[in-house]
C-alpha positions as CSV (number, residue, x, y, z in Angstrom):
1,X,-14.1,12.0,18.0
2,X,-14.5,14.8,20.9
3,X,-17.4,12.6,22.4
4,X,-15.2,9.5,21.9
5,X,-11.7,11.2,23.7
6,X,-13.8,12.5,26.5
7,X,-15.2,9.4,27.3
8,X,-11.6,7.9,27.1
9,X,-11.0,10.6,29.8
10,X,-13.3,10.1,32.2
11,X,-12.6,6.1,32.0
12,X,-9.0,7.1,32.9
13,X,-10.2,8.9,35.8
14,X,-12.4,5.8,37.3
15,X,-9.5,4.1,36.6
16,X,-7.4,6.4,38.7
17,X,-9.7,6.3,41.8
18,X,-10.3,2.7,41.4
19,X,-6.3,2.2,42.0
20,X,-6.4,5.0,44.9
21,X,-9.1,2.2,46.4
22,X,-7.3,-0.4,45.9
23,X,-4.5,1.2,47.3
24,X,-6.7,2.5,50.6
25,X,-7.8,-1.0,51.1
26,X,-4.2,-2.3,51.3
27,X,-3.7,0.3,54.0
28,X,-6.4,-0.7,55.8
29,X,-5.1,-4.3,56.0
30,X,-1.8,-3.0,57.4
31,X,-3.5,-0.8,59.7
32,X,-5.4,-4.1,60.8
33,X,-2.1,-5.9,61.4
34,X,-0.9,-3.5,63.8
35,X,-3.6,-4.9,66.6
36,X,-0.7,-7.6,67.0
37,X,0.7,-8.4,70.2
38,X,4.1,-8.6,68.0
39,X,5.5,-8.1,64.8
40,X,5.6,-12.0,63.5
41,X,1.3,-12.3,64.3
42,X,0.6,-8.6,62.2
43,X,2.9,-10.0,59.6
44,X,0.8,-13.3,59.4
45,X,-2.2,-11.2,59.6
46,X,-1.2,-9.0,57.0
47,X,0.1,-12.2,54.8
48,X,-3.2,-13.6,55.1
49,X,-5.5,-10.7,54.6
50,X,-3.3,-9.7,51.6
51,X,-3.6,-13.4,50.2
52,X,-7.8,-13.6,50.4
53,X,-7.7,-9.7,48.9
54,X,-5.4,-10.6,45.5
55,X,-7.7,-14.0,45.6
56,X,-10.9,-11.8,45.7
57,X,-9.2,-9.1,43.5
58,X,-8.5,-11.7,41.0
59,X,-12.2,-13.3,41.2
60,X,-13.6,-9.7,40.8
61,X,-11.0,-9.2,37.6
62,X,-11.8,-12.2,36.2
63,X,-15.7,-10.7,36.0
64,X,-14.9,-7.6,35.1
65,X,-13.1,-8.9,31.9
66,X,-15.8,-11.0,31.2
67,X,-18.3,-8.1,31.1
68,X,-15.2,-5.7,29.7
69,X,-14.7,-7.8,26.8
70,X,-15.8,-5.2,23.3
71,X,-17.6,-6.5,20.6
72,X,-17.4,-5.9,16.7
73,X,-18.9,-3.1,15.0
74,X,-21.1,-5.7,12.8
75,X,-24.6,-4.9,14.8
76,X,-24.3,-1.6,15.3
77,X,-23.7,-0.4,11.5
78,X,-22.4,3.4,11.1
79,X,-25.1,5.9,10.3
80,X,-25.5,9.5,9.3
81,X,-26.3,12.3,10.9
82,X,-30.6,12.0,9.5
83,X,-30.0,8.4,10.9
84,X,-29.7,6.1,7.8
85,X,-27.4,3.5,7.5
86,X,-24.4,3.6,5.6
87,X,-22.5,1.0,3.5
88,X,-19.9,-0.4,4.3
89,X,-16.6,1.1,3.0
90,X,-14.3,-1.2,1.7
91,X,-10.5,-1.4,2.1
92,X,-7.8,-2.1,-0.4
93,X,-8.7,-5.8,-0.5
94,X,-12.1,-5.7,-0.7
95,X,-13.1,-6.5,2.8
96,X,-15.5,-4.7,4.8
97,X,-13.4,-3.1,7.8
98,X,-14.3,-3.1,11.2
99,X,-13.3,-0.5,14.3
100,X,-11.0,-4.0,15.7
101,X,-11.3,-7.7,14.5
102,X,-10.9,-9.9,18.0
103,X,-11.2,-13.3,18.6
104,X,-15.3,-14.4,17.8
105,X,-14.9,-17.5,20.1
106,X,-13.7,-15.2,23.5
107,X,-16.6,-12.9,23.0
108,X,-19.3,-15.8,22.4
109,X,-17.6,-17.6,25.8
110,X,-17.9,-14.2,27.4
111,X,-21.5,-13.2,26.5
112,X,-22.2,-16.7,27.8
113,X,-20.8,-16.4,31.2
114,X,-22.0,-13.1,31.4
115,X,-25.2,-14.9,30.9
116,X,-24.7,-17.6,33.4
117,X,-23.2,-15.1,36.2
118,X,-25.9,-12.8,36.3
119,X,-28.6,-15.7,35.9
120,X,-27.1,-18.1,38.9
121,X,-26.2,-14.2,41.0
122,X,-29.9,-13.5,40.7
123,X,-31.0,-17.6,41.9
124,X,-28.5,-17.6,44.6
125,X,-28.6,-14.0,45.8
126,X,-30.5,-15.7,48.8
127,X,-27.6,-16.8,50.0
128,X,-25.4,-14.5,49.2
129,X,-24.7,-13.4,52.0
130,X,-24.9,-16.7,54.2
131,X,-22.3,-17.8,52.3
132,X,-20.2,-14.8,52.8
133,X,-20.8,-15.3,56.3
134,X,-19.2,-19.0,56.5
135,X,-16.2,-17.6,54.3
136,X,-15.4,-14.9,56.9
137,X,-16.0,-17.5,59.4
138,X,-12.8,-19.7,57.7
139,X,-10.9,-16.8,57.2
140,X,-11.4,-15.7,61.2
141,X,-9.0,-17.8,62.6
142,X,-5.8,-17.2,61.1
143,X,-6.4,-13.2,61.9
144,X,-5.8,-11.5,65.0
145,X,-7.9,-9.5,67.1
146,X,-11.6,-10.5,68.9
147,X,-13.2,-13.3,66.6
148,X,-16.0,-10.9,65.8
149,X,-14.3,-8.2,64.7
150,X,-11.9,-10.5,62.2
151,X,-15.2,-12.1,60.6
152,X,-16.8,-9.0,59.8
153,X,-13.3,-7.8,58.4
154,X,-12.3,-10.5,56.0
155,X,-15.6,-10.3,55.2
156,X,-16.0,-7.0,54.2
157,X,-12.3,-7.5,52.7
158,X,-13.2,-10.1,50.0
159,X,-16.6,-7.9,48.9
160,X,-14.3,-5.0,49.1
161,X,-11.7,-6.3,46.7
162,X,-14.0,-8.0,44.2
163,X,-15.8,-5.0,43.6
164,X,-12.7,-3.2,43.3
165,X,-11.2,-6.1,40.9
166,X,-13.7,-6.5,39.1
167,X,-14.3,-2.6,38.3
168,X,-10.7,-2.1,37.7
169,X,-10.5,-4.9,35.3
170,X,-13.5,-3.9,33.2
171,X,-12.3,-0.3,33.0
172,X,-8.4,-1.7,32.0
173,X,-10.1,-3.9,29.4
174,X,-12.5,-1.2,28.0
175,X,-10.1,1.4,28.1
176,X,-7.0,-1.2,26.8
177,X,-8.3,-4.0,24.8
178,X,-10.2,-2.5,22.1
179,X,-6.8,-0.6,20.9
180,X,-4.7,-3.6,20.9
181,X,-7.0,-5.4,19.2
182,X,-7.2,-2.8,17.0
183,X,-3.4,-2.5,16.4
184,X,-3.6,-6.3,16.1
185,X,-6.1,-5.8,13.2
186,X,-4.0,-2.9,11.6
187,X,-0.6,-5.3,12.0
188,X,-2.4,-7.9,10.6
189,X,-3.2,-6.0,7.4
190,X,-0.2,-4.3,6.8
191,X,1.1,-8.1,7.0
192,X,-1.3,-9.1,4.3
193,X,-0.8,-5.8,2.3
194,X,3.5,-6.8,2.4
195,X,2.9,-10.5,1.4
196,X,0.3,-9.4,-1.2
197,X,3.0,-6.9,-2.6
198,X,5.9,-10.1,-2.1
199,X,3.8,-11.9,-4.0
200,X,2.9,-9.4,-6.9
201,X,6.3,-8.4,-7.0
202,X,7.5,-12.2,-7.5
203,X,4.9,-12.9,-10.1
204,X,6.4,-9.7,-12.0
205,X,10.2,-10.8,-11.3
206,X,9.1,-14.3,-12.8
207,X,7.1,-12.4,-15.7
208,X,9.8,-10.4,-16.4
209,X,12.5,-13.4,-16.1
210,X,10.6,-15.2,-18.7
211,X,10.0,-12.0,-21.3
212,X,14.5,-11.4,-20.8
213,X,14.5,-15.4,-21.6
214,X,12.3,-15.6,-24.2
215,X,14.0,-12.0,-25.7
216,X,17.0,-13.9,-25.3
217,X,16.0,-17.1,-27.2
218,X,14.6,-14.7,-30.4
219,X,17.9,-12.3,-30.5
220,X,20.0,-15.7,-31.1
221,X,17.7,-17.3,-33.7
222,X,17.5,-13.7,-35.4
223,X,21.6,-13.6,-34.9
224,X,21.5,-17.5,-36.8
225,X,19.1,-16.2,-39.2
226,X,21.1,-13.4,-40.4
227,X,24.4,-14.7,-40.3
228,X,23.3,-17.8,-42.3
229,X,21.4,-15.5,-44.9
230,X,24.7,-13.1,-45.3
231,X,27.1,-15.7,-46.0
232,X,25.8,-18.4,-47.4
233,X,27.5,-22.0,-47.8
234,X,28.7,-22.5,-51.5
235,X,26.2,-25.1,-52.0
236,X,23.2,-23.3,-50.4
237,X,19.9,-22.6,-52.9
238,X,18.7,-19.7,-53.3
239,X,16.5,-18.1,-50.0
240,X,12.8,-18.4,-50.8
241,X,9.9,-16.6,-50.1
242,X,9.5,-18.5,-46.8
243,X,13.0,-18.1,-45.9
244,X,12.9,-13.9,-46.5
245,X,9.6,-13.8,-44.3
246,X,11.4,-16.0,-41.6
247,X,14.4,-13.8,-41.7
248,X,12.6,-10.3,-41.6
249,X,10.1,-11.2,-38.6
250,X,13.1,-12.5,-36.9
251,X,15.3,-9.5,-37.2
252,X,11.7,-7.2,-36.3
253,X,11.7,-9.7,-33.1
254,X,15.5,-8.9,-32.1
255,X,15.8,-6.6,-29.2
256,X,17.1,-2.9,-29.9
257,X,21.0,-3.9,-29.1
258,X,20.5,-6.7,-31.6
259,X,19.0,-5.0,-34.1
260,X,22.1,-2.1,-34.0
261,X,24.5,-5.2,-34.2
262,X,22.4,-6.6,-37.0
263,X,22.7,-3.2,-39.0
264,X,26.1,-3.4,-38.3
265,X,27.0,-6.7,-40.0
266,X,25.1,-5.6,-43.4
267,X,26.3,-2.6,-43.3
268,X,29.2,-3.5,-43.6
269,X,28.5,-6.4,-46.3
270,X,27.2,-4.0,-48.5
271,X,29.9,-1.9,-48.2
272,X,32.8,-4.7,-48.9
273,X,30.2,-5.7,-52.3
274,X,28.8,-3.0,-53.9
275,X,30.9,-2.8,-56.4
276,X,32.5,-6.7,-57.0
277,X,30.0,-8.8,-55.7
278,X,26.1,-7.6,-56.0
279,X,24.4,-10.8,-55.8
280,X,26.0,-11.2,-51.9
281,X,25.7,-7.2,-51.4
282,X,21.9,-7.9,-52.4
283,X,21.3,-9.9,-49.8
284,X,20.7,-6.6,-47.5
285,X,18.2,-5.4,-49.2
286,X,15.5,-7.7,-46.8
287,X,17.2,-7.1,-43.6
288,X,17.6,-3.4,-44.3
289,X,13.4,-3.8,-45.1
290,X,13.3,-5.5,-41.9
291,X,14.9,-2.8,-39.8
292,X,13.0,0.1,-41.4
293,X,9.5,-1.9,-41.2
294,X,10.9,-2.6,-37.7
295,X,11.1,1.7,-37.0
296,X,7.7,2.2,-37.4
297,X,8.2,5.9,-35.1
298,X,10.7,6.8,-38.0
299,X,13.4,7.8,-36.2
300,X,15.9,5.9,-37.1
301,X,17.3,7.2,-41.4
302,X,20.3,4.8,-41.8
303,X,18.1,2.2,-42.0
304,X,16.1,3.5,-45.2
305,X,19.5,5.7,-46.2
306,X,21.7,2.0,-46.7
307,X,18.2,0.7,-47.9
308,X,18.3,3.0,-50.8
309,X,22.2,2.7,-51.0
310,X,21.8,-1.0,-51.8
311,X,18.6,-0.7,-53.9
312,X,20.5,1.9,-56.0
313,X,23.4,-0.5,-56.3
314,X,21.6,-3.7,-57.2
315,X,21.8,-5.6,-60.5
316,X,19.6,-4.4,-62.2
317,X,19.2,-0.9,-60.2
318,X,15.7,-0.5,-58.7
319,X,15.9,3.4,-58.6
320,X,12.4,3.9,-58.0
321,X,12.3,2.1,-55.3
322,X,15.9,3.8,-54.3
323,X,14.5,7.8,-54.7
324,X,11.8,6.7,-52.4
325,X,13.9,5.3,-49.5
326,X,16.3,7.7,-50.0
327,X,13.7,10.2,-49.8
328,X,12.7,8.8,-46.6
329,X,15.7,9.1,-44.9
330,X,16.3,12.8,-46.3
331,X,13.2,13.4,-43.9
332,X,14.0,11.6,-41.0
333,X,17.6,12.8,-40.6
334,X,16.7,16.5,-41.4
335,X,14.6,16.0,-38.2
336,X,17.0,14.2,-36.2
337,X,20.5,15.6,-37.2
338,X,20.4,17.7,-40.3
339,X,23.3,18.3,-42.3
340,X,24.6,15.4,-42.4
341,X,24.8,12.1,-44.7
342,X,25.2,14.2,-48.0
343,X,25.6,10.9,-49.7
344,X,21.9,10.6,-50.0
345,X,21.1,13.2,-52.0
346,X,24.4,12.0,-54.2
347,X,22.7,8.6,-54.5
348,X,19.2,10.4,-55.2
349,X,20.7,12.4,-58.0
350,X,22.4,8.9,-59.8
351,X,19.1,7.5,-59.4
352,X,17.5,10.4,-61.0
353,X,19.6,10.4,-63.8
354,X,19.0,7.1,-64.3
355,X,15.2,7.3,-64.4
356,X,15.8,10.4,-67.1
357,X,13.6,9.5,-70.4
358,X,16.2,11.7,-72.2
359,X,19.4,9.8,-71.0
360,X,19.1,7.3,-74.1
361,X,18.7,10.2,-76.5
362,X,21.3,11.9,-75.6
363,X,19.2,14.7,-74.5
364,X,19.1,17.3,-71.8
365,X,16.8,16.9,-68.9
366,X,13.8,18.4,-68.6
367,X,12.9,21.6,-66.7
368,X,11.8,19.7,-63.8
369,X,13.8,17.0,-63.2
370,X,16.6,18.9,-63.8
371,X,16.2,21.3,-61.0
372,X,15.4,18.1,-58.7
373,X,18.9,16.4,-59.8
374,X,20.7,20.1,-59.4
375,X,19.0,20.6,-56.2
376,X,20.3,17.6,-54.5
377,X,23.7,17.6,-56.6
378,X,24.1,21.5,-54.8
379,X,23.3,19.7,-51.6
380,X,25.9,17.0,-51.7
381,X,28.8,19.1,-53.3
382,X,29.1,21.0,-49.8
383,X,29.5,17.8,-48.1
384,X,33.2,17.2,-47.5
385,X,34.2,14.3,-49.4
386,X,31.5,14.2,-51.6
387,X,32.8,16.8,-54.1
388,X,35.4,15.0,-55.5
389,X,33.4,12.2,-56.1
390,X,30.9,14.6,-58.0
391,X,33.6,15.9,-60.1
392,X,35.3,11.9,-61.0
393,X,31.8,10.1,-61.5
394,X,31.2,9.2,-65.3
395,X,27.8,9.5,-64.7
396,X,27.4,13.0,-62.8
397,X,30.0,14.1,-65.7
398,X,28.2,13.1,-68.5
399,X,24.7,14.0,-67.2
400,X,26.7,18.1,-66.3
401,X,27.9,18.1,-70.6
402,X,24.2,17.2,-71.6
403,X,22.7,19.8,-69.5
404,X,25.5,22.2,-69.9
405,X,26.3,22.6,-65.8
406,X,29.5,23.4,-64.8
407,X,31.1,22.1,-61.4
408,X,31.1,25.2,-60.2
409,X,27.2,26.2,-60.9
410,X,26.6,23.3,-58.4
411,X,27.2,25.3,-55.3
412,X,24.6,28.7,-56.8
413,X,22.0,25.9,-57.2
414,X,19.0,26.0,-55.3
415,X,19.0,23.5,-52.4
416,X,15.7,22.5,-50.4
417,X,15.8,22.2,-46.6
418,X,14.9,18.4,-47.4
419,X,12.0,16.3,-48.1
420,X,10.8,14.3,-50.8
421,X,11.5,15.6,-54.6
């Protein structure tokens, strides 16, 4: 990078003395002008010597961008410092990168004149200079001053600004071309690099279009699926095996707002049936399924809580099945907001007492069970609510006089911080 910036330097500094020349040769043709006899002739001359110098100058620049013209990197690979040569790196899009990227064609045209210049310059330097003779001959005329004098000046003129065009052009065009090309190259990438991302950003916009349409298109069949299966026409058959499978992978389909809206409506079904109507309020039980299946991070418990709730409440009552949802939820909502929901250790404790062996004998419970059923029943009494429901429930009542509880020992029983019985 030093070696690279001092080269830089001293190229600016030929550069520098190159103008200065330039600039000392434009003197010299106003010094030349003066010779006149008046002001109109030394401005002719002037006009004239300036006119053959920019047409030599540009002759001689023409040259010097023709030798001046960089090449790629591509034959002359990058090596390390022992001398071996290294691969090449890659950039983002799997292309090999180069110090600039210009135009092929220009530098094959340029290596060929190149080629040709210095081959017909070498044949022809014989008559070089006869040539350049003639020229200052035809330039003579129009100049002012003795006829010898003028010919040796416009020639010297034209050699003088060639050179000096054609050394100022090669230093511009080493010096200037190889960074435009090279911000060229970079601008040309970073175009790539944004169209690339347009493009991959589209592709996702369309991707994600589709998924929101297609989510869209299984909420409402999981909406017509439910709504059919909760309120059935009053000549509709029975739902079948097929129709319960359709109805719980749609609901495990629904998006999370339409699964909360699903809850929603059975919720509420089984609420408004419970207790008149348990052949409609059994038709939660599969879309309750459906939502816990659907929770598999077990995070949300109403779910499995109105699960058990309707299991509990079915004709006939599945209370195993009930005691293990129930169960469930117990867990979940201890981790997620305990205290609350003391209905479902109320529900657990009916379902309990309904599994009792002793309950058709007339019996007390046995050691066990009993301090499960007290346990929960000590849990739900300090729910607000929930104790006067305790105290007017047949079955709480009856199952207290066969044990011998009283109301009152509920709240000295032993309560668990949760979990399954």
């Amino acid at each position: 990078m030093q070696q690279a910036h001092a080269r830089e330097e001293s190229y600016r500094g030929l550069t520098r003395v190159t103008a200065l020349a330039i600039g000392l040769g434009v003197l010299a043709m106003a010094s030349y002008s003066l010779q006149a006899d008046d002001w109109p002739s030394g401005l002719s001359t002037f006009a004239v010597a300036l006119t053959f110098a920019a047409a030599a100058a540009a002759v001689g620049c023409l040259v010097g961008f023709l030798f001046g013209i960089p090449r790629t990197l591509t034959d002359n690979p990058p090596r390390d410092p022992a001398g071996r040569v290294l691969p090449p790196s890659r950039d983002d899009d799997g292309d090999s990168p180069t110090e600039y990227r210009p135009n092929t064609n220009l530098e094959q045209i340029s290596d060929w004149l190149t080629k040709i210049l210095v081959g017909v310059g070498l044949v022809q330097i014989g008559t070089v200079f006869p040539r350049l003779q003639r020229l200052g001959d035809f330039i003579a005329p129009s100049m002012t001053g003795p006829a010898s004098a003028s010919r040796v000046f416009a020639a010297v003129l034209l050699v003088y600004f060639a050179i000096a065009g054609a050394l100022l052009s090669y230093l511009w065009t080493v010096l200037l071309l190889p960074g435009a090309l090279r911000r060229a190259d970079t601008w040309a990438r970073e175009l790539k690099q944004v169209r690339s991302e347009q493009e991959r950003t589209s592709g996702e916009l369309n991707q994600l279009r589709d998924q929101l349409a297609e989510q869209e298109r299984r909420d409402a069949e999981a909406l017509r699926l439910v709504y059919a299966h909760l309120n059935p026409s009053s000549d509709a058959t029975p739902p079948t095996e097929a129709d319960i499978r359709a109805l719980k992978d749609a609901t495990k389909a629904a998006s999370p707002s339409k699964k909360v809206e699903i809850f929603g409506l059975a919720q509420r079904l089984r609420s408004e049936n419970w207790r008149t109507d348990k052949s409609r309020m059994a038709r939660t039980v599969p879309i309750f399924e459906a939502l816990a299946e659907a929770d598999t991070g077990n995070r949300f418990h109403r779910n499995r809580g109105q699960l058990g709730y309707a299991l509990a409440d079915s004709s006939p009552p599945q209370c195993e099945r009930a005691v293990e949802e129930l169960s469930a939820a117990i867990e979940i909502r201890e981790r997620t907001e305990p205290g609350t929901y003391p209905f479902y250790e109320f529900v657990r404790a009916l379902c309990l007492m309904r599994l009792d062996p002793q309950a058709a004998a007339g019996g007390p419970s046995g050691d066990e069970l009993k301090a499960r059923i007290l346990a929960d029943l000590g849990r739900a009494v300090r729910g607000a609510g929930v104790r006067q429901i305790i105290e007017t429930d047949a079955e709480v009542t009856a199952w207290l006089a066969r044990n011998q509880v009283a109301i009152g020992d509920l709240r000295s029983a032993t309560v668990p911080v949760g979990g399954r019985p």
